[in-house]
C-alpha positions in Angstrom: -8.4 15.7 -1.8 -6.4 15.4 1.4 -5.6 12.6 3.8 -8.8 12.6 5.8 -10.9 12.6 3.1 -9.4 9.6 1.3 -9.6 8.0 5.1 -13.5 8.9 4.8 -13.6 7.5 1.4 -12.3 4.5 1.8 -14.6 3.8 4.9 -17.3 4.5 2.6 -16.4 2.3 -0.2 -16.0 -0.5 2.8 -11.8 -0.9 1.9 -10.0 -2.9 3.7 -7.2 -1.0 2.9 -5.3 2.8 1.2 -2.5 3.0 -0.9 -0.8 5.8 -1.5 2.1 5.8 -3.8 4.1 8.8 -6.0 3.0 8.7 -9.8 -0.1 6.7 -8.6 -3.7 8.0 -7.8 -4.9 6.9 -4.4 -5.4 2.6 -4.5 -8.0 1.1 -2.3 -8.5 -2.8 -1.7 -12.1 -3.7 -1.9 -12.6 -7.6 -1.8 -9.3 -8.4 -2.1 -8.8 -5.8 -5.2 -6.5 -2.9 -6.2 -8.4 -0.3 -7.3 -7.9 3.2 -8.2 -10.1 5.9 -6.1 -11.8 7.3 -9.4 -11.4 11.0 -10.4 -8.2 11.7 -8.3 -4.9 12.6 -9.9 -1.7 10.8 -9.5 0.8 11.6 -6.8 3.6 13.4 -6.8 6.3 13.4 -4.5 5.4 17.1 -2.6 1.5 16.1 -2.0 1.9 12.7 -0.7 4.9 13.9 1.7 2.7 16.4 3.1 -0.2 14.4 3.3 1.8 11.4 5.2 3.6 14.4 7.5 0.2 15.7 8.7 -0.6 12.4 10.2 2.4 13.0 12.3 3.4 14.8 15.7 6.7 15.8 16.0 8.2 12.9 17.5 6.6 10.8 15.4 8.4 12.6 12.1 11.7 12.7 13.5 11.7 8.5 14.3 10.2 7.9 10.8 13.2 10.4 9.0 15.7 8.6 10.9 14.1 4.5 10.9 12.8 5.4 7.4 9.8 3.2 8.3 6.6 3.8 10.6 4.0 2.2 12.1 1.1 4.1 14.0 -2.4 4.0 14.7 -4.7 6.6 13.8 -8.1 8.3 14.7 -10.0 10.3 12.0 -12.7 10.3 14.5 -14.3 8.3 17.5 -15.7 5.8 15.6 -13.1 5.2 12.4 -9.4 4.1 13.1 -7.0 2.8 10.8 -3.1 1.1 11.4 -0.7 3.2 9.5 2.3 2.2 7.9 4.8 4.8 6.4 8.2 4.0 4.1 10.7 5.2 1.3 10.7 4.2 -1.6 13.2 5.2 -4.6 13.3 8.3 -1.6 9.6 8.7 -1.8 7.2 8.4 1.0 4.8 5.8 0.8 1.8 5.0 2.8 -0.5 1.9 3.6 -3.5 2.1 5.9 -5.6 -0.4 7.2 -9.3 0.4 7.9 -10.1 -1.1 11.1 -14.0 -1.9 11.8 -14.8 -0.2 14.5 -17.3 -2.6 16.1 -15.8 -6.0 17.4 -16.8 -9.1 15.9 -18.1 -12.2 17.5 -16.8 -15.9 17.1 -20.3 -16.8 15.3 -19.9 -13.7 12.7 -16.3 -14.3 11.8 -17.5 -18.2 11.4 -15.3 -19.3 13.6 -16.6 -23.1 14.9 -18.3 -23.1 18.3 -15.5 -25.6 19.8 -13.1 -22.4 19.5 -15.2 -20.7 22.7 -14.0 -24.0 24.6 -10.3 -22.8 24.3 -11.0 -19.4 25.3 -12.1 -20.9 28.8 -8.8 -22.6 29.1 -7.0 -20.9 32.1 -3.3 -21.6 30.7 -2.0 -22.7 27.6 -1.0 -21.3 24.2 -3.5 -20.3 20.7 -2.1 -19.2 17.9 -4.1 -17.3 15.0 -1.4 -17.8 11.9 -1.6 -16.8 8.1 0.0 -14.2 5.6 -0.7 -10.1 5.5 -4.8 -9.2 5.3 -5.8 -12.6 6.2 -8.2 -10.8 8.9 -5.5 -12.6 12.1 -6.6 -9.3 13.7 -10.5 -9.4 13.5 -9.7 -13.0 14.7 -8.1 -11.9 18.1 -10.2 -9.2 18.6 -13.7 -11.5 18.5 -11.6 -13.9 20.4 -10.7 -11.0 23.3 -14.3 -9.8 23.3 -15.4 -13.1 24.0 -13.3 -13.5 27.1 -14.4 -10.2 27.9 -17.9 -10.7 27.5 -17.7 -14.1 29.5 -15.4 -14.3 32.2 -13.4 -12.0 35.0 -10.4 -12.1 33.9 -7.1 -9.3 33.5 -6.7 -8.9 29.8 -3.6 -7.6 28.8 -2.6 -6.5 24.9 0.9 -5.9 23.3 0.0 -4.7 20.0 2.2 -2.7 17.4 0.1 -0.4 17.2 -3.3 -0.7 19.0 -6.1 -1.9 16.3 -9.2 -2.0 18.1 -9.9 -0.6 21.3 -11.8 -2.5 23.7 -14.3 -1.0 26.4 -13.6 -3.9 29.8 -16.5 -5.5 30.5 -16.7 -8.3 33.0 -12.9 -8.8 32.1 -10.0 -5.8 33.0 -8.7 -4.8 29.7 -4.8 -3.3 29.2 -4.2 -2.3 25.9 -0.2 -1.6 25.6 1.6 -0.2 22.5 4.7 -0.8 21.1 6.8 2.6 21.7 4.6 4.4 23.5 3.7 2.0 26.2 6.9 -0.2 26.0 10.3 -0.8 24.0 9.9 -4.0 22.7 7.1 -6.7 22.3 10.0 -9.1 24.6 10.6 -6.4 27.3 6.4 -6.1 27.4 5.6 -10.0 27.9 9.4 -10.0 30.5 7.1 -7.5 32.8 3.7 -8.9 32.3 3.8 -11.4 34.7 4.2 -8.4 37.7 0.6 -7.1 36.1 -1.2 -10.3 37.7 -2.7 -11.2 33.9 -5.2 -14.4 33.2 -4.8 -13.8 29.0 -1.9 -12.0 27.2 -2.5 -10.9 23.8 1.0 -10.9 22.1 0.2 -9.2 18.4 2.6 -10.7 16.8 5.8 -13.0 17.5 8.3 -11.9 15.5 11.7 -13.2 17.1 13.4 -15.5 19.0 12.9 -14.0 22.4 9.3 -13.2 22.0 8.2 -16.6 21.2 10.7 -17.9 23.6 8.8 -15.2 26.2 5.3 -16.2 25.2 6.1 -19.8 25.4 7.4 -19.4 29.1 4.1 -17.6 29.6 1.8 -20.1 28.7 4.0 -22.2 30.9 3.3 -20.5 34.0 -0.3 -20.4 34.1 -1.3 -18.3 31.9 -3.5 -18.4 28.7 -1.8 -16.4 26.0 -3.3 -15.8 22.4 -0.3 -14.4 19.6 -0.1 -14.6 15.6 2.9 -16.1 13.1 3.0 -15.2 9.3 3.0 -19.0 8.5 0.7 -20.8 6.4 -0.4 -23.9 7.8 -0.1 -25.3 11.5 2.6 -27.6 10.5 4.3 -25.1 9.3 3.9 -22.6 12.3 5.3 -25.6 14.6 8.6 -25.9 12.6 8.2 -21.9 12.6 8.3 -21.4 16.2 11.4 -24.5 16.6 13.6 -23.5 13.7 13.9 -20.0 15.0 15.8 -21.5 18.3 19.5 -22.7 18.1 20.2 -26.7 17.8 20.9 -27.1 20.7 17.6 -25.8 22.4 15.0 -27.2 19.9 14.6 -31.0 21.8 13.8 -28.4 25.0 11.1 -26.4 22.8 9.6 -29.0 21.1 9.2 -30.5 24.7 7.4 -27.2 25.7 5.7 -26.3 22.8 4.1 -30.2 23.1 2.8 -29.3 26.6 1.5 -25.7 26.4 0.1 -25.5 22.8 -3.2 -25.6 22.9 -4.4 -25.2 19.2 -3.4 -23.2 15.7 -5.9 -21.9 13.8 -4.3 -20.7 10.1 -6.6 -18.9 7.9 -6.6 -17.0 4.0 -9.3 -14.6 3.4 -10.9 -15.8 0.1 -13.5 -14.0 -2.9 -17.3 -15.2 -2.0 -19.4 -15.8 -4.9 -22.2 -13.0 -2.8 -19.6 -11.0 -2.6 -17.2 -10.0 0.2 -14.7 -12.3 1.3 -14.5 -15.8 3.9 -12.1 -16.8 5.8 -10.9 -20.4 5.1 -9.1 -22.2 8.4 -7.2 -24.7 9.1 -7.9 -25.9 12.9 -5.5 -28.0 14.7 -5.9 -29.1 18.5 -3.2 -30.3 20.6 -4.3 -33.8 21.0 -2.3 -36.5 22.6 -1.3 -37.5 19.1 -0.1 -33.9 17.4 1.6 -33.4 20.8 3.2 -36.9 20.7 4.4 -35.5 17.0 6.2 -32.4 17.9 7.9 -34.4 20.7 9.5 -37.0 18.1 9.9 -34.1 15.6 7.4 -35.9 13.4 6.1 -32.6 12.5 5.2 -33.5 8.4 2.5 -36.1 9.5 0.7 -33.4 11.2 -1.5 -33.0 8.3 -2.7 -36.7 8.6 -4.0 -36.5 11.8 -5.7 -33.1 11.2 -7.3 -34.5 8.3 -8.6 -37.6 10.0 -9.5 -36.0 13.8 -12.7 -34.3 12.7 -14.4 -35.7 16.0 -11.8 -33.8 17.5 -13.0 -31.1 16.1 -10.2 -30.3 13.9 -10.1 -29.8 10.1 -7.7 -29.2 7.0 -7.3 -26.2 5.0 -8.4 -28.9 2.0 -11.4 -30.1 3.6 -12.3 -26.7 4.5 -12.3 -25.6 1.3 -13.8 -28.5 -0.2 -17.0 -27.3 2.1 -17.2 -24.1 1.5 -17.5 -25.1 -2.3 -20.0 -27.7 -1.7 -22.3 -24.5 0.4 -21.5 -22.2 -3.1 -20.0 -19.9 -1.1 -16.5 -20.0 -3.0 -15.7 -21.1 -6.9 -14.1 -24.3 -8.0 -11.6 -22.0 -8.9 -10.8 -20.4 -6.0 -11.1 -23.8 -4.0 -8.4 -25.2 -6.0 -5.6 -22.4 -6.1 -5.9 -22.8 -2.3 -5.6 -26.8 -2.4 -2.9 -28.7 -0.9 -4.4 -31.3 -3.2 -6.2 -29.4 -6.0 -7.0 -32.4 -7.6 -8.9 -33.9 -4.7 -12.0 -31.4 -4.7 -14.1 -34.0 -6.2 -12.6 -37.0 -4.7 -13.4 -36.5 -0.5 -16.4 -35.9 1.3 -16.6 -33.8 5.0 -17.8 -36.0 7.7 
């Protein structure tokens, strides 16, 4: 079997993702589960080079030889893409590809709570969409840039690394920009956006100082600016996004981060009982009170005043869980390995 076949067959065994590792038959995740592709043979060292190579133009082959890793999107056809990664390992080529869906979600099929569409109206400020690898972050940006473009007249533009889903512009202008080809760096990207007279920036990811120091001043100028953090929880992402700046410039961004946040929204993609998977979120708005917090570096009793602001709109990671097991859509079990507070599943109600 070659590469575009396994592409095809994980698409048809709905994967989220490929594995493809030497003395290893192909591995797809289905639900959140390894599994081996049945009836193919384990990889050796030759095949799965050439397989990974194909993928590749020459450019392309030459940056990965020399980096020794790769990231890329990929088209099997107009309707099926997937993000590519490519690495050594023990000098062995290894590959992971993510299947991306090619239609775009909405808010209401991703579950996302309808208070979230009442951000994406905001003219300026700052969302983040935080959690760890497969978590869905991407689906989540996506529905949340097909909303804007399905709502308002806006100039939508995307630093992604690479491209996941590509978006047709509706009432909305849409710029899609990839790392490499399109620009050097995610900083250098976001340094030149504000000549490209943008409304919302999509930043895919924030991954050091001077991006998020960037996307902060962003959201500072007018501008309403959606990015994703590897962090768990939104205290965490707020001690994330200070830590990373030198002592003597984190009273300055906790100052700014206070002003132009404008909510976190941390999720973990969990086993349903139907089958599938849910996302289970974390929602925290900046409220007079969380913002009041980050100023006086108070950042630990975040998670008291997320718990107890559900008129805000707002809710914990427990209490989400905690519903989500009370509408049998996740096990006791999986509730509790997710629990802050494991021990509390039977003890609070959701108001």
């Amino acid at each position: 079997m070659n590469i575009k076949e396994l592409f095809k067959t994980a698409i048809e065994k709905k994967a989220s993702d490929l594995h493809l590792v030497v003395s290893l038959p192909p591995m797809l995740r289905i639900d959140g589960e390894l599994v081996p592709i049945k009836g193919e043979k384990e990889l050796d060292q030759k095949g799965l080079e050439q397989m990974a190579f194909s993928l590749l133009d020459e450019g392309q082959k030459k940056k990965f030889i020399g980096e020794k890793d790769l990231d890329f999107g990929f088209s099997l056809d107009s309707k099926s893409r997937f993000r590519v990664n490519l690495r050594y390992e023990r000098d062995n080529v290894s590959l992971a590809a993510r299947v991306i869906n090619e239609k775009l979600s909405t808010l209401e099929e991703i579950g996302m709570p309808k208070i979230i569409s009442n951000l994406l109206d905001l003219d300026q400020g700052l969302i983040l969409v935080t959690g760890p690898t497969g978590c869905g972050k991407s689906v989540t940006l996506a529905a949340m840039i097909n909303y804007i473009n399905k709502n308002r007249q806006c100039n939508i533009i995307t630093l992604e690394d690479p491209i996941e889903f590509v978006f047709k512009s509706e009432k909305s202008i849409i710029t899609q920009r990839q790392l490499g080809s399109d620009m050097v760096t995610f900083a250098s990207g976001l340094k030149h956006v504000l000549r490209q007279d943008p409304d919302v920036v999509m930043v895919g990811e924030m991954r050091d100082l001077e991006t998020i120091g960037t996307t902060i001043t962003l959201a500072e100028t007018g501008h309403l600016v959606l990015a994703t953090l590897h962090t768990y929880s939104a205290a965490q992402t707020v001690d994330r996004i200070i830590d990373i700046f030198p002592p003597h410039q984190q009273n300055q961004v906790r100052m700014q981060l206070s002003m132009v946040l404008a909510a976190v929204i941390s999720q973990r993609l969990l086993p349903r009982i139907s089958g599938g998977r849910v996302a289970a979120r974390e929602i925290m708005f900046n409220t007079p009170a969380v913002a009041n917090l980050i100023r006086e570096n108070k950042i630990a009793q975040l998670r008291t005043v997320i718990e107890t602001s559900s008129k805000e709109g707002m809710i914990s990671l427990d209490q989400h869980l905690k519903k989500l097991y009370e509408d049998k859509v996740i096990t006791k079990e999986v509730a509790q390995a997710q629990m802050n507070n494991p021990e509390m599943l039977d003890k609070f109600r959701i108001l």
